[in-house]
TIVO-817405 format. One record per residue: residue number from 1; residue in three letters; y, x, z of N, C-alpha, C, CB in turn. Coordinates in steps of 0.02 Angstrom, whole numbers. Glycine has a CB too. Example, Ala and Ser with C-alpha at 12.3 -4.5 7.8 and 13.67 -1.06 7.14 Angstrom:
2
    k    r     npy     npx     npz    capy    capx    capz     cpy     cpx     cpz    cbpy    cbpx    cbpz
    1  ALA    -284     660     390    -225     615     390    -165     660     390    -224     565     452
    2  SER    -112     642     354     -53     684     357       2     645     394     -30     704     286
// end
This chain:
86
    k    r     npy     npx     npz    capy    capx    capz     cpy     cpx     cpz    cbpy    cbpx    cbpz
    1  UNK    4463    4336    5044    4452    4295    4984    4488    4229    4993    4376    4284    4971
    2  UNK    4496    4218    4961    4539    4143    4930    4482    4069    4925    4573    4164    4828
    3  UNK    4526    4032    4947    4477    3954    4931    4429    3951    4869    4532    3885    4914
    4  UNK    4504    3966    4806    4488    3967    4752    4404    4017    4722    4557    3988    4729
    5  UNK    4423    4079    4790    4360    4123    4743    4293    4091    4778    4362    4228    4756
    6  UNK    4310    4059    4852    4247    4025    4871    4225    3984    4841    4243    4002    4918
    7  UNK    4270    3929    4778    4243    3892    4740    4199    3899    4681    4281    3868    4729
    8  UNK    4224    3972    4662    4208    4009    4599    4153    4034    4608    4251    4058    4578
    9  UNK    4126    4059    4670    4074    4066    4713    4014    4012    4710    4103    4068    4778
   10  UNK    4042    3961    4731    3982    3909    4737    3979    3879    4666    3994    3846    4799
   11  UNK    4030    3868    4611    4023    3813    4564    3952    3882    4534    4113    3780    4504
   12  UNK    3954    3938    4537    3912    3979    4508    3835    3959    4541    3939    4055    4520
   13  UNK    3837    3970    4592    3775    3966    4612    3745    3902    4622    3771    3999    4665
   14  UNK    3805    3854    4627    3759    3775    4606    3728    3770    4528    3819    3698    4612
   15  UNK    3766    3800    4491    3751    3803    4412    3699    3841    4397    3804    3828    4370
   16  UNK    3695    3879    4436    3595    3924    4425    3557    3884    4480    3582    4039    4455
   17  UNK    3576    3843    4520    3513    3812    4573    3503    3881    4581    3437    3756    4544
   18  UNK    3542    3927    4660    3503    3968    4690    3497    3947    4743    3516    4026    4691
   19  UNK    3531    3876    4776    3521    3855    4824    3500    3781    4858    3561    3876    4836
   20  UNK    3419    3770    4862    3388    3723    4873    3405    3694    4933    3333    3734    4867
   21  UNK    3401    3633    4931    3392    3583    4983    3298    3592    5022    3409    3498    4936
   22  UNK    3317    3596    5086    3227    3590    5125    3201    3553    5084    3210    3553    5207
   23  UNK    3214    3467    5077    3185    3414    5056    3153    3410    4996    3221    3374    5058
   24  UNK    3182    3465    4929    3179    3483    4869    3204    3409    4839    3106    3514    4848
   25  UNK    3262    3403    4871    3295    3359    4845    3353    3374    4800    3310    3327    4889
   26  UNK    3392    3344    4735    3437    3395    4742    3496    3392    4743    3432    3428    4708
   27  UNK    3518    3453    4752    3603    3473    4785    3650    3458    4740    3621    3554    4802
   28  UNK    3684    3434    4781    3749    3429    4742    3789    3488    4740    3792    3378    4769
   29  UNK    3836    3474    4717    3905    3560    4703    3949    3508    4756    3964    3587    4581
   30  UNK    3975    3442    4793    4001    3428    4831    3982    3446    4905    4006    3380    4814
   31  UNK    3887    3431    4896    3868    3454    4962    3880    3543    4976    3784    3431    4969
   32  UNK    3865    3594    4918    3860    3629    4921    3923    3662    4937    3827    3635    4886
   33  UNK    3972    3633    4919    4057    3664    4958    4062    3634    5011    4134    3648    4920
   34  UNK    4033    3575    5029    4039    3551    5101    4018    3602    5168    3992    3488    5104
   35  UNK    3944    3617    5115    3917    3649    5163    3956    3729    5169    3838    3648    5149
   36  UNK    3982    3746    5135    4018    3831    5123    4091    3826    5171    4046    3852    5016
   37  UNK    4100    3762    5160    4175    3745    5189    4166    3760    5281    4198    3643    5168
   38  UNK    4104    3725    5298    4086    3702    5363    4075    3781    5391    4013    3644    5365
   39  UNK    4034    3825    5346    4020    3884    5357    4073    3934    5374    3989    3900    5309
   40  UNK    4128    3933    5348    4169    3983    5343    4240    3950    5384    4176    4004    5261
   41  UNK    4226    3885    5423    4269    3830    5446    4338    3865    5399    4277    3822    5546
   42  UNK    4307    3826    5347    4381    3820    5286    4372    3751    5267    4381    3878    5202
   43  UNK    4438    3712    5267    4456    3631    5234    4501    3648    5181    4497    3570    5291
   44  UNK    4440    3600    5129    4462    3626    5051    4485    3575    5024    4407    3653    5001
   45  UNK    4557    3546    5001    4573    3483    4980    4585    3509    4926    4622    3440    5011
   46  UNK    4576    3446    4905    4565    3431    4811    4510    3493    4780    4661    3445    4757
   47  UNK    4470    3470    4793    4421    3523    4778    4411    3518    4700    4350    3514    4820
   48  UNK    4411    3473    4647    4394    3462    4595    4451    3488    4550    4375    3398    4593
   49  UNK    4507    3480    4595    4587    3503    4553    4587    3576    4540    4664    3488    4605
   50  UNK    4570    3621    4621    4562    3686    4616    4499    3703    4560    4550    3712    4691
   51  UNK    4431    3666    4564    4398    3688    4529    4423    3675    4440    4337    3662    4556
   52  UNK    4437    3628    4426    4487    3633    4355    4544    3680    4331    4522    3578    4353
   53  UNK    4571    3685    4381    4624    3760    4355    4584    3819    4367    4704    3776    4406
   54  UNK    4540    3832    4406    4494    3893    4393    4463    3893    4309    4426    3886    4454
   55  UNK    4447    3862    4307    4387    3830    4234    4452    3846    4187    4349    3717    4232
   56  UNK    4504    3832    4195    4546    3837    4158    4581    3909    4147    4581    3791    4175
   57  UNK    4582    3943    4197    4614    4024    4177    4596    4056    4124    4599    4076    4224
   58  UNK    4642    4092    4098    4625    4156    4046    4550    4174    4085    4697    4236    4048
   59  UNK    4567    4212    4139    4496    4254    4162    4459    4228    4211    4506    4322    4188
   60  UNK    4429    4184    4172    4387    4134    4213    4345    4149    4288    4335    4115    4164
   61  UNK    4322    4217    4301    4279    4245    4349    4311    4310    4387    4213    4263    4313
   62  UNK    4363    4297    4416    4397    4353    4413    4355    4385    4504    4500    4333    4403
   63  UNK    4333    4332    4545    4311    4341    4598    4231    4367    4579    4324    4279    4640
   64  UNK    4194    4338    4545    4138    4355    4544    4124    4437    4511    4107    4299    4512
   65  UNK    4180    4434    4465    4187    4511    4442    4207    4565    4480    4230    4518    4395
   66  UNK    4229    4545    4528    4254    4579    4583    4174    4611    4642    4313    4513    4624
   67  UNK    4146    4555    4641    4092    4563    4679    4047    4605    4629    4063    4493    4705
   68  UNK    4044    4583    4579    3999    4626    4531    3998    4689    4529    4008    4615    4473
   69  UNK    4079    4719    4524    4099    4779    4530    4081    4826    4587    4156    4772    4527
   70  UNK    4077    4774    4643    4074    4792    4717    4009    4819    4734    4088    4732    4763
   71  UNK    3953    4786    4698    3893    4794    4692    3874    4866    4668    3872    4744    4654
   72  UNK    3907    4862    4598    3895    4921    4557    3896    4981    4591    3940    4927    4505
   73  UNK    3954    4999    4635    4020    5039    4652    3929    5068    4725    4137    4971    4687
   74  UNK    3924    4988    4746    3861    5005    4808    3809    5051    4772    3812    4926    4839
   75  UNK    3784    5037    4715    3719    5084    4697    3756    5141    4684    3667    5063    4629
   76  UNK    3827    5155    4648    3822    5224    4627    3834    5275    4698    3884    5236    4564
   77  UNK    3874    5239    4738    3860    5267    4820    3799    5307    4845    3855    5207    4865
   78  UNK    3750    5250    4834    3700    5248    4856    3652    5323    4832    3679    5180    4838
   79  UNK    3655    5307    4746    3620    5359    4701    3641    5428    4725    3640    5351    4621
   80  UNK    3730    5430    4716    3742    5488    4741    3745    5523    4830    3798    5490    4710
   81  UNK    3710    5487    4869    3714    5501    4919    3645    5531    4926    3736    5451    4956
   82  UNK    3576    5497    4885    3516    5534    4862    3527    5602    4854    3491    5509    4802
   83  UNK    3575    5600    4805    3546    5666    4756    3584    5704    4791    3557    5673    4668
   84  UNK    3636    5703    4851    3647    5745    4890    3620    5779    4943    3679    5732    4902
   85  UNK    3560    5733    4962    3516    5742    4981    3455    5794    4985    3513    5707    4969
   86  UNK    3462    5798    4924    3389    5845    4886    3441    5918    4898    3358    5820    4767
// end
């Protein structure tokens, strides 16, 4: 994955608050790429620039759709590995 889809990544999940601070203080979308950056030891410059030309594409979610798909693709695996089962 790309910087860009790690951004596309977090600007999402800061925008639903799925990810709290201990303190129930709250998070920023700066801390929250800080902290993703530190995680994955990736240094993300101009983070606000990348996040603006994302915001800006024709297909705004092209990473998260990807994962979505990925998901999907997991249950029908899954279903059909059941019913092979029986």
């Amino acid at each position: 994955a790309s910087v860009t889809d790690l951004i596309e990544l977090v600007a999402a999940l800061h925008q639903e608050n799925i990810i709290e601070r201990k303190d129930k203080k709250e998070l920023t979308r700066k801390e929250l790429i800080e902290y993703f950056s530190g995680l994955f030891d990736l240094q993300i410059k101009d983070v606000e620039v990348k996040l603006t030309k994302a915001t800006n594409r024709y297909d705004k979610t092209p990473f998260l759709d990807r994962l979505k798909k990925a998901f999907e693709n997991f249950g029908l695996e899954k279903e059909e590995k059941q019913r092979l089962r029986k």
